[in-house]
C-alpha positions as CSV (number, residue, x, y, z in Angstrom):
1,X,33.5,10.5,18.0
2,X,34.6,7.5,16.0
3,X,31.2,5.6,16.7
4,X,29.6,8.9,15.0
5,X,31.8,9.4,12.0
6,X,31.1,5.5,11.4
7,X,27.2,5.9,11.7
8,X,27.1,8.5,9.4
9,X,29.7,6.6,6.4
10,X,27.1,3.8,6.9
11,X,23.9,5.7,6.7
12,X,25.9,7.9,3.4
13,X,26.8,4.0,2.2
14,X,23.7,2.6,3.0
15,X,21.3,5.6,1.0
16,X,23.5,5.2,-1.9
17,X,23.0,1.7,-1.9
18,X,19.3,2.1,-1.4
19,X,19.3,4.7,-4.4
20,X,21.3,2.2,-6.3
21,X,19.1,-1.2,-6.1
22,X,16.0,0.3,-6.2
23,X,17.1,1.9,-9.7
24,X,18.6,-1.8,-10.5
25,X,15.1,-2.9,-9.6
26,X,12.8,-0.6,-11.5
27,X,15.0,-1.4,-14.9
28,X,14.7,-5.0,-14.4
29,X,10.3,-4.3,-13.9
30,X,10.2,-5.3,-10.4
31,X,7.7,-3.3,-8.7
32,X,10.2,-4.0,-5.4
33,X,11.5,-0.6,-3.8
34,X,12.6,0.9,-0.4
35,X,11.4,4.4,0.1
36,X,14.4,6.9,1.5
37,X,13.0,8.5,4.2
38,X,14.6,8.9,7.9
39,X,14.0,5.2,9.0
40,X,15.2,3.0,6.4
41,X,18.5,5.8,6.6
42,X,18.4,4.8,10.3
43,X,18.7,1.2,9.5
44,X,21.0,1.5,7.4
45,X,23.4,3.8,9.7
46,X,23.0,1.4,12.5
47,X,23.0,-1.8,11.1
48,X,25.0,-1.1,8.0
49,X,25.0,-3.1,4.4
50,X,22.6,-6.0,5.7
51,X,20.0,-3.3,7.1
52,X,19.9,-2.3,3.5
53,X,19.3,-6.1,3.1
54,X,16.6,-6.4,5.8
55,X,14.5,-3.6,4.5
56,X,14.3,-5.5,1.3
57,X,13.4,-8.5,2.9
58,X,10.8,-6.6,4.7
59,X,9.7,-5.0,1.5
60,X,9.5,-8.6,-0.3
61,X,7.5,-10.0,2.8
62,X,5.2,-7.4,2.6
63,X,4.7,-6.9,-0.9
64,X,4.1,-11.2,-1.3
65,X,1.5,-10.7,1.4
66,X,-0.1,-8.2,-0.4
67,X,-1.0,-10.8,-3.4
């Protein structure tokens, strides 16, 4: 039950955060955001704070391979 409660505080924590930095993002012009959809919620309630981190990183990658 603990292992549940603590999956679902880090996917609450981790769509907040993704809510959060891709508003950061879009104010500073950077054309750099995570969607918030069931996967990247996933992540983030499995792997926490640097899943949010990841699927930025993933983002960057695939948005500089776009160019």
């Amino acid at each position: 039950m603990e292992k549940l409660i603590n999956f679902a505080l880090r996917l609450v924590f981790g769509g907040v955060a993704i809510l959060c930095i891709n508003g950061l993002l879009l104010r500073m012009g950077a054309e750099l955001t995570v969607g918030l959809n069931g996967i990247t919620l996933g992540v983030s309630g499995f792997l926490g704070i640097p899943g949010v981190f990841a699927l930025y990183a993933l983002e960057l990658y695939r948005h500089i391979g776009a160019v």
